[in-house]
C-alpha positions in Angstrom: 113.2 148.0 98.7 115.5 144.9 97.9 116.7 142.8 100.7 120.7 141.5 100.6 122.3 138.7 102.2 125.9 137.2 102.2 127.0 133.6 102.0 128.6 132.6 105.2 131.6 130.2 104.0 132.8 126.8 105.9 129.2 126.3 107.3 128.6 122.8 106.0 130.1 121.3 109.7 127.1 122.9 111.3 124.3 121.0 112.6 121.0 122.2 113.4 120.2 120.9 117.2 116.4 121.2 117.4 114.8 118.5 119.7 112.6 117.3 116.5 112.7 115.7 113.5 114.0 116.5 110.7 117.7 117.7 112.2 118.6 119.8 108.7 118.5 123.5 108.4 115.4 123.5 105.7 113.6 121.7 108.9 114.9 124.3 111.5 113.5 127.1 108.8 110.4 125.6 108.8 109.9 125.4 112.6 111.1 128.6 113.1 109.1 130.6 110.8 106.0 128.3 111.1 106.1 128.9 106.9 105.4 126.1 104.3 108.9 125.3 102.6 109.3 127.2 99.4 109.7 125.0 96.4 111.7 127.5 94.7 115.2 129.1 96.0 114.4 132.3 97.9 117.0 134.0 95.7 115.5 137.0 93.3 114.8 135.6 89.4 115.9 131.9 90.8 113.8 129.3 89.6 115.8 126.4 91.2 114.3 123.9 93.8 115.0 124.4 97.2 118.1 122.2 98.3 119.5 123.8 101.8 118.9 125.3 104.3 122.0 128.1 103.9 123.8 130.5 106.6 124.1 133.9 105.7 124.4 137.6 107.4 122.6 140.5 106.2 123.8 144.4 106.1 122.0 145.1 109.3 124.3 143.2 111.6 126.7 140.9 110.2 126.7 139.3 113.6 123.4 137.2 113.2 123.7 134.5 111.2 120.1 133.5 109.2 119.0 130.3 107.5 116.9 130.8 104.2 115.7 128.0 101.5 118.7 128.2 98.8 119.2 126.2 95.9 122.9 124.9 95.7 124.2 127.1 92.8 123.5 130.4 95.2 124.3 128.2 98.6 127.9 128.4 97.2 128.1 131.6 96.0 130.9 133.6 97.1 130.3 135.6 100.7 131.4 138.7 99.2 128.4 138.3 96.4 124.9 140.2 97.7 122.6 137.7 97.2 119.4 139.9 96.5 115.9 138.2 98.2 112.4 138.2 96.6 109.9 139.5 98.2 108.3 138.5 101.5 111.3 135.7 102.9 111.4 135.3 106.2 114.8 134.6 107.8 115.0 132.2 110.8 117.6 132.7 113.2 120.5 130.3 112.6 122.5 129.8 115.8 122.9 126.6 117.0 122.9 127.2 120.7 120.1 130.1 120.7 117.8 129.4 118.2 117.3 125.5 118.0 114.2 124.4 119.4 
């Protein structure tokens, strides 16, 4: 079944918190999934290296923002584009004050 996700626009202020090192997002996503950092962008048929860590919302509950490995072409994609996933990505919880370790 394919898995959507929308861009969250004006993100780029955003800082991850965690306590350890590296402070990006890529760094939170790896922490919090415990997951090797995917070379390529998680986005389905992307072949691009893995840039950012981006903020997005899924269909389930646009209230939860995410972080997945993104290139920068589908980082900036528009957040009324559905960004379909490959297979198998795990999302990592992307609020600052709840899910920084």
């Amino acid at each position: 079944m394919p898995y959507f996700v929308y861009n969250l626009d004006g993100t780029s202020s955003r800082k991850c918190q965690c306590s350890s090192l590296p402070k990006t997002w890529l760094g939170h996503w790896q922490r919090g999934t415990n997951k090797p950092l995917p070379a390529k962008c998680v986005a389905k048929g992307c072949g691009r290296l893995v840039e950012v860590g981006a903020h997005v919302r899924d269909d389930d509950d646009k209230r939860i923002v995410w972080i997945v490995p993104f290139c920068q072409y589908h980082n900036k994609r528009p957040s009324s584009e559905p960004i379909e996933l490959k297979d198998d990505v795990t999302l990592c919880g992307g609020s600052m004050s709840i899910d920084c370790a």
